[in-house]
Steps between C-alpha positions, in 0.01 A plus 500: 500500500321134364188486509331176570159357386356146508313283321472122347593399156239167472781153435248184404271485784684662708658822544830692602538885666629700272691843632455787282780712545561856384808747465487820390849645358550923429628403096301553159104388617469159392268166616649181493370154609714193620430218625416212245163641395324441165356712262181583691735679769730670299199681367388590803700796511329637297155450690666581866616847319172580396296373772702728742477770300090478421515444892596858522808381678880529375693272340865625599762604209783334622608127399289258643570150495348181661548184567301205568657249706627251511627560183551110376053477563318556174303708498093568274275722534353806513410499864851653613386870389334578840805398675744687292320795473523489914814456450550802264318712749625427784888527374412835405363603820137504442436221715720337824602182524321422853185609265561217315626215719322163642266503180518340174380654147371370179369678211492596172470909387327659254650811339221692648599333848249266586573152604393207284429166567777220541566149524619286730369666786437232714865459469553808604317496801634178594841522452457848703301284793780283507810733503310644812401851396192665629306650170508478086382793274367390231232607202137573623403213215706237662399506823210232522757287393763610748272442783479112445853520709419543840726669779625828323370812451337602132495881363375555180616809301344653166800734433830586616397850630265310782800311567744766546255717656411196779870459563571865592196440730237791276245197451396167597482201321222237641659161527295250343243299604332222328099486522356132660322351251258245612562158397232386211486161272689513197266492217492184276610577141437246282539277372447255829457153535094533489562641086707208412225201397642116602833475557466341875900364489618805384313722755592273735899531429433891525378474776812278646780708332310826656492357869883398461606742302612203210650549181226355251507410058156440328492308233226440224346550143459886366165640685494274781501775768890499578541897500197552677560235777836690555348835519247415753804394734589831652107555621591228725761630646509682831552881511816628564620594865645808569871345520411376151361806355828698600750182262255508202475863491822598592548245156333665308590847573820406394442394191336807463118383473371683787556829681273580755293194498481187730486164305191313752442219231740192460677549166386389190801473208464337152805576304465433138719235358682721324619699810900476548679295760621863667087567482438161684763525746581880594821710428628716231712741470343685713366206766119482509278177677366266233206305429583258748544782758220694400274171584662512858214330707274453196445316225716454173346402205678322213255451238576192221845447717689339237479792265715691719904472432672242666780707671160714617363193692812405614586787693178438723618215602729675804210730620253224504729325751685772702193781459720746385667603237911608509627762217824516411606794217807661490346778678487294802284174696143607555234242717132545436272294656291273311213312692241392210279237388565407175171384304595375168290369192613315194319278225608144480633552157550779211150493343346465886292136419699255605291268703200683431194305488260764251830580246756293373869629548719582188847443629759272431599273780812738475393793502274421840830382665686803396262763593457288867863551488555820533418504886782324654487273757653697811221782437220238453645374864437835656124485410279374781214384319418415120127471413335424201234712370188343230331673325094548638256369212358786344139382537571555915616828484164655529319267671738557858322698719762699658538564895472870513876505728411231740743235357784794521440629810502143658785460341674812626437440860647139512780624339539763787459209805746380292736734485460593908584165598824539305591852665457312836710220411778714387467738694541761188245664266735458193559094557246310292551130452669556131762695598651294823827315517510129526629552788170655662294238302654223750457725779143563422377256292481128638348237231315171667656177366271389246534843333885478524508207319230615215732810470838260444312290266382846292867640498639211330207428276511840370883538565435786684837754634521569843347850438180321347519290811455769732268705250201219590572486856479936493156456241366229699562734840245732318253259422483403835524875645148588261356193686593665872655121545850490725676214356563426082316195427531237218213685329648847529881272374222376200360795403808693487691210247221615220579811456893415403554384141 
């Protein structure tokens, strides 16, 4: 007899059933895994062998061997040592195979026999959802996070005893149930705008690139505020929806940052300049989501942009247009999604004083022009808005009387009219004006005459692409969203040309 056990080996985003079989031969007792599995599985014979045994149930002396197919599928992890030990048990008569059907199982053993956390469980629980079986069983610690996916059943188990014991029908295990918890404010963290003194333009261009969901670059003099403008961007953001909350942590549970939590804050990444390309982008040998990924529906943060490497930079430029990111290793094609805003700084030259008006700059004329280099020109086009940050006279800084959160909060809830009259118009809670085709921008987006012709006479002034073209009808769609206004308007067409360099 075969014995037959399921459960999902996590590919990208996605996932694949797995089918853990077992065969149990009367020669010399042995344990053998096949199946293209790494090193984390071939150790786990060594934890299903003691797990059954501390279980107080037998591990048959015969050779066992199992395989995890298909067999072409990579497979990582240590999640595949609840299945096999099923397996195990139920090959050696301990357990039928009708115990064991219509259900998927994830987990990882301890030697003692209780069942650790994993990750990738929203994987799991999907993949399981989708392949159209009924229930998963899965570690007591994951299941908050398994219950995100809606439509099939949760059981949590501490140890493989419980399990075993539930399946030959001696106990019950409760499915889970996640507690209502009732809906509250998210608490401002600051910074916010209300901490940052002056600075009306820049606040202002926050405020756009939040409503639209724009890609935005400060520039400006050391100290101006640049890093703390960008900080204060994800307190205007919106909280994340439930449909959202199941992408950004099932993200992050893969990557490993998260087991039993649920990410209910937009993202918030700043990668050092020194992080890798692999870092920025995702994969490995053993595939993980990157920076980029991790930011999924949140904010990236590039701090002093051209001190990151070139081939760094360049590889955003694919995810900022196509909002994902495609991995290709020899181990396979992986597709992460990759839905940020990207919210750059950078000085306007090495020492940080060009153009200064309190400090004179120390650069050669070359040395500006090589540093402003550095960010090409096709990357520079993906950027929505550019704004220029001065420096507030020190004299001011303690003389602003501050607006105890009422500037912020205003702030905040134009940015959400905002934001609903987009969800109308496209009929979608992940369309925001930055991220439609040009297509839906002449569907959508009708510009009066006058404002037509302003627009022509822009492009070819400022030899704009056809991508910048359409990047100032999208911003100046915002601009007129935040004023609750139907129709894009020379002014909106105006306001929209200063903010691209």
């Amino acid at each position: 007899m075969v014995a037959k056990v399921i459960t999902v080996a996590p590919v990208g985003f996605d996932g694949s059933i797995i089918e853990v079989e077992s065969d149990a031969a009367n020669n010399l007792p042995a344990f053998q895994i096949v199946g293209l599995g790494n090193k984390a599985i071939d150790e786990a014979k060594e934890r299903v062998r003691s797990a059954i045994t501390n279980s107080l149930l037998e591990f048959p002396k015969k050779r066992i061997t199992i395989n995890l197919a298909p067999a072409e599928l990579p497979k990582d992890g240590a999640h595949y040592d609840l299945p096999i030990a099923l397996a195990v048990l139920c090959v050696s008569g301990q357990l039928r195979q009708k115990e064991l059907d219509n259900a998927v199982y994830a987990g990882e053993l301890a030697l003692n026999g209780d069942l650790r956390p994993i990750k990738g469980v929203i994987n799991v629980a999907e993949t399981a959802k989708r392949s159209g079986y009924e229930r998963i069983y899965i570690p007591d610690g994951n299941a908050e996070q398994a219950c995100l996916v809606h439509g099939i059943e949760i059981i949590p188990v501490s140890s493989l005893k419980d399990l075993f014991l539930h399946l030959k029908g001696e106990i019950s295990l409760t499915p889970y149930v996640r507690q209502a918890t009732p809906l509250t404010a998210p608490v401002l963290t600051h910074p916010i705008l209300d901490d940052i003194y002056g600075q009306e333009q820049a606040k202002r261009a926050l405020i756009i690139a939040a409503a639209g969901h724009h890609n935005i670059l400060l520039t400006g003099s050391p100290g101006a505020g640049k890093t703390m403008l960008a900080k204060a961007l994800t307190n205007l953001l919106p909280a994340l929806n439930e449909e959202e909350q199941v992408a950004t942590t099932k993200l992050h549970s893969l990557a490993g940052e998260v087991e039993d939590e649920i990410i209910n804050k937009r993202a918030f990444r700043s990668p050092h300049h020194t992080a890798s390309r692999i870092a920025m982008v995702g994969g490995g040998n053993r595939p993980k989501p990157g920076e980029i990924s991790l930011a999924h529906l949140g904010v990236l943060f590039l701090d002093e942009l051209p001190e990151y490497p070139r081939s760094t930079l360049e590889a955003l430029r694919q995810p900022l247009e196509d909002r994902k990111i495609a991995v290709s290793r020899a181990g396979g094609h992986i597709t992460y999604p990759a839905d940020f805003m990207l919210v750059a700084t950078m000085n306007p030259c090495p020492c940080g004083f060009y153009g200064d008006n309190s400090k004179e700059c120390s650069c050669t004329a070359n040395q500006i022009v090589a540093y402003q280099k550095r960010l090409s020109g096709p990357l520079l086009d993906r950027i929505d808005l550019v704004v220029h940050v001065s420096r507030v006279p020190n004299d001011t800084l303690l003389s602003i009387n501050k607006l105890s959160k009422s500037q912020h909060l205003q702030a905040k809830n134009v940015i959400e009219s905002a934001l609903n009259i987009q969800h109308n118009r496209y009929s979608s809670r992940l369309k925001h004006n930055a991220s439609i085709t040009n297509s839906l921008v002449t569907k959508h987006i009708s510009l009066p005459p006058d404002a037509k012709k302003i627009l022509a006479r822009a492009a070819d002034k400022l030899g704009l692409s056809a991508r910048g073209y359409f990047k100032i009808i999208k911003v100046a769609r915002t601009i007129a969203d935040l004023s609750g206004e139907k129709d894009v308007s020379v002014q909106h067409i105006s306001e929209a040309l200063q903010y691209r360099s």
